[in-house]
C-alpha positions in Angstrom: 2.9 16.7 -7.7 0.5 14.5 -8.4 0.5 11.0 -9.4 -1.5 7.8 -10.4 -0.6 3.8 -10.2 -2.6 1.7 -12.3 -3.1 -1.9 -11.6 -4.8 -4.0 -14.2 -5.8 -7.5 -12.9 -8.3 -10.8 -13.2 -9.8 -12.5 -10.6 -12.5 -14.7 -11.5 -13.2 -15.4 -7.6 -13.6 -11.4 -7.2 -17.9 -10.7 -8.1 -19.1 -7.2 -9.4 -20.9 -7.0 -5.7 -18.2 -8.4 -3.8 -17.0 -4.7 -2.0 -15.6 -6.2 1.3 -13.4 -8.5 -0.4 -12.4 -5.5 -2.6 -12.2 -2.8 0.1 -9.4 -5.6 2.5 -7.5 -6.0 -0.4 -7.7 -2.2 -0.4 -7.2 -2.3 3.4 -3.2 -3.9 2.8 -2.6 -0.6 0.7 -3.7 1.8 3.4 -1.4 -0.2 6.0 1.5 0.9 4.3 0.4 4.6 4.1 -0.2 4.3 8.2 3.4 3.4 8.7 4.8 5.9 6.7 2.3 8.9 8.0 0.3 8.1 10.4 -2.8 10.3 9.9 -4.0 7.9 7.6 -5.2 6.0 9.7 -8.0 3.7 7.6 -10.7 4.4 10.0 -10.4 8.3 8.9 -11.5 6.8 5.4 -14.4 7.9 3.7 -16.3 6.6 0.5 -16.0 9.4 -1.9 -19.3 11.5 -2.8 -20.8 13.9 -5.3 -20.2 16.7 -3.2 -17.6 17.7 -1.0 -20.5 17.2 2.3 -21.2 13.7 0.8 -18.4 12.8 0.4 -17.5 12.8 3.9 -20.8 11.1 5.0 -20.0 7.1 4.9 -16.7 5.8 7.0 -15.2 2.6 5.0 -14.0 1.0 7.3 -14.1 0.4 11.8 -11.8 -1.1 14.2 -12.7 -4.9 12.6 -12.7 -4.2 8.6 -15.1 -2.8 6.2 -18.0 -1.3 8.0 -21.6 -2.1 7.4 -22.1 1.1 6.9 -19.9 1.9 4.2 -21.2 -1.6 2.9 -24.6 -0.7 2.8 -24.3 1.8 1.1 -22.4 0.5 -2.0 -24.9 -2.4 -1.6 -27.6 0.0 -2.4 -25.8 2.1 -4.9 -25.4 -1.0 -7.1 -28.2 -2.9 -6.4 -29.6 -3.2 -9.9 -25.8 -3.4 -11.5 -25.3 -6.7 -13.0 -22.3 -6.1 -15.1 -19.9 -3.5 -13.2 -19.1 -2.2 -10.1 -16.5 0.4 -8.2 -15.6 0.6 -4.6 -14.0 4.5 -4.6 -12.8 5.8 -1.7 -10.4 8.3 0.2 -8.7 9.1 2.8 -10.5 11.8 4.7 -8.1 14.2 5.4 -8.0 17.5 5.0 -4.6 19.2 3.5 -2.6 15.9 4.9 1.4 15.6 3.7 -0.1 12.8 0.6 -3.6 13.2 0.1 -4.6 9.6 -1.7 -7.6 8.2 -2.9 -8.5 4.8 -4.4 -10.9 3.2 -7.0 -11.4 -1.2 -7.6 -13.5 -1.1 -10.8 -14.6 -4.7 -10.6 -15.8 -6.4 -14.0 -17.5 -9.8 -15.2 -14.9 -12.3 -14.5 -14.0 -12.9 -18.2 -12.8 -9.2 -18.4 -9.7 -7.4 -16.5 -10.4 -5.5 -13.3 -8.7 -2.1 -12.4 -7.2 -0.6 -9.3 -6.5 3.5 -9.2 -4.6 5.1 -6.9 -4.2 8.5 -6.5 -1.6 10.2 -4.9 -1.1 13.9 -4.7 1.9 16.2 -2.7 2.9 19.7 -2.2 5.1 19.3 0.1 7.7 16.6 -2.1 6.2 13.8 0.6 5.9 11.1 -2.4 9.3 9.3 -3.3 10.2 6.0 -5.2 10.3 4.3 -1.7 6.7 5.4 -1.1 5.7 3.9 -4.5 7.3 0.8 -4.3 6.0 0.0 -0.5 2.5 0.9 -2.1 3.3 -1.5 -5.0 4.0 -4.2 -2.6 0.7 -5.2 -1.4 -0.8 -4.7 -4.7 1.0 -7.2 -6.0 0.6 -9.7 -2.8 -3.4 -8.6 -2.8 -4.3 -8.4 -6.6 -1.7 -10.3 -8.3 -1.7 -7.7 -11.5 -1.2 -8.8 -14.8 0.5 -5.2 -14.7 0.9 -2.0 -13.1 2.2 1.4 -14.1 3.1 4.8 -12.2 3.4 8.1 -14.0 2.0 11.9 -13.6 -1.1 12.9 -14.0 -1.2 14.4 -17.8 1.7 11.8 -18.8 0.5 10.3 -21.8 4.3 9.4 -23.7 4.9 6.3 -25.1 7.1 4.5 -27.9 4.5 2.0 -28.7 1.1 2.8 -28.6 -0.2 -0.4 -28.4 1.7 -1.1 -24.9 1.8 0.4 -21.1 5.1 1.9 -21.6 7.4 2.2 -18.3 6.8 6.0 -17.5 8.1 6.2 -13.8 7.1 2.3 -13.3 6.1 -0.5 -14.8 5.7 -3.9 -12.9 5.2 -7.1 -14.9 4.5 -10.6 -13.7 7.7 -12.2 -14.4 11.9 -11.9 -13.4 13.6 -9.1 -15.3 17.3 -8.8 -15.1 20.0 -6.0 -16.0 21.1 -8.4 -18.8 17.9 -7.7 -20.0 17.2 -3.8 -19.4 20.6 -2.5 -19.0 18.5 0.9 -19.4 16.9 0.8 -16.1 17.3 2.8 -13.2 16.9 -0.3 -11.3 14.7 -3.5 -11.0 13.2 -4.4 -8.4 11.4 -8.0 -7.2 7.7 -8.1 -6.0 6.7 -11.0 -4.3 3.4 -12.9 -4.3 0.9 -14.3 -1.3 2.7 -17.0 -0.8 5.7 -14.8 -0.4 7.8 -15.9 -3.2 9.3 -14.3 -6.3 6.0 -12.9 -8.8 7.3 -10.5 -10.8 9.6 -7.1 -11.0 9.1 -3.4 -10.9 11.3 -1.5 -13.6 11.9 2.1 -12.7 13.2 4.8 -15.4 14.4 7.0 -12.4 15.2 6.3 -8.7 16.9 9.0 -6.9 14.7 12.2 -7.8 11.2 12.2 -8.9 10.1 11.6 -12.3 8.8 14.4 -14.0 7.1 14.1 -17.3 8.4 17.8 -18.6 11.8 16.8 -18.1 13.5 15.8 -21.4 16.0 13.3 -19.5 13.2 11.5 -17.6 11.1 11.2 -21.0 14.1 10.1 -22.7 14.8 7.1 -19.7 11.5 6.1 -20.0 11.6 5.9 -24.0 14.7 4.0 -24.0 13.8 1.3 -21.4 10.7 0.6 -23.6 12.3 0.2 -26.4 14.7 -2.4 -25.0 11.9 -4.4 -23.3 10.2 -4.4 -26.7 13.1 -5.4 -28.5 13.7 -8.3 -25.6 10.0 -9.4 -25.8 9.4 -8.1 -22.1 6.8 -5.4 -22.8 3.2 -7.0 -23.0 0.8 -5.7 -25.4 -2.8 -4.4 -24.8 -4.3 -6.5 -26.9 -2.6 -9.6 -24.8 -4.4 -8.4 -21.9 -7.9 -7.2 -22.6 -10.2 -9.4 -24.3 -12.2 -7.9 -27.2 -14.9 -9.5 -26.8 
């Protein structure tokens, strides 16, 4: 199984060559796959490479944070970039129980940056717990204007023109069951600061979603439907500018 979260966010603090900043936000993420299997451990993490020999060249980070030479490296990849930038990473291992990866594609600060993370299983090691301790620290790190999990190849969606809630969709704001009777279940993210930001809806909770399976497409479809109905379901266009 293999799956993707998607975190759209600005940060006008957050510069095109600014890769450390990027890679401890980055760092909060890999924290929570250590606690849950331990062979992620971030020092094991590579940046990722054209080839399979490169790509397990440059270790991200040491015992203190990013490493200079992970650092120095990016540094001279992008050193005549002026308008985008991409910290990519992974996490080393060979055939381990969730093999992840991660990309920050960072942008000029009037545009939206991106986080992917990759997640892929053959052993049925990924779970909606799993995602929604991941989500966690993307929220508290990159404060996402939104986010969305789904499978690879899942491309469904009422509305064209919006996200859509595939397996999960968070959103910067309180959502209740009054609201999105439809959902599986809502759950609260907080911020930094450790209060309330926003809410993760979820189509399914107790089995994995799977985008062949007509029920699961179905969940999905209604929920959108009802957030678009109640307003709740932003709009691309509100989010990216087109300039």
């Amino acid at each position: 199984m293999s799956l993707q979260v998607n975190a759209i966010f600005r940060d006008p603090e957050l510069g095109i060559h600014d890769y450390a900043q990027a890679l401890r936000r980055m760092a909060k993420v890999i924290e929570v796959l250590e606690r849950r299997y331990p062979e992620h451990d971030r020092t094991k993490w590579r940046l990722k490479g054209d080839t399979e020999q490169m790509a397990q060249l440059f270790p991200v980070f040491d015992a203190h944070g990013p490493s200079r030479v992970g650092l120095a490296v990016l540094e001279q990849e992008f050193r005549n970039e002026d308008e985008r930038t991409f910290v990519s990473i992974w996490d080393g291992l060979q055939a381990p129980r969730v093999d992840v990866s991660m990309s920050c594609h960072i942008a000029p600060p009037e545009y939206t940056h991106t986080l992917y993370i990759d997640l892929d299983s053959r052993s049925g090691a990924i779970d909606a717990q799993l995602l929604l301790d991941v989500l966690r620290p993307v929220v508290e790190q990159f404060d996402p204007l939104w986010v969305k999990v789904f499978p690879f190849g899942y491309s469904e969606r009422v509305f064209p023109d919006k996200p859509g809630v595939a397996w999960m969709l968070y959103l910067p704001q309180e959502i209740t069951a009054q609201q999105v009777p439809e959902a599986a279940a809502l759950v609260p993210m907080a911020g930094r600061d450790g209060r309330r930001r926003g809410t993760v809806v979820l189509s399914v909770v107790d089995e994995v979603f799977d985008g062949q399976n007509p029920r699961h497409i179905e969940a999905a479809a209604n929920i959108d439907i009802r957030m678009v109905d109640q307003d709740l379901m932003p709009c691309y266009s509100d989010l990216w500018p087109t300039a």
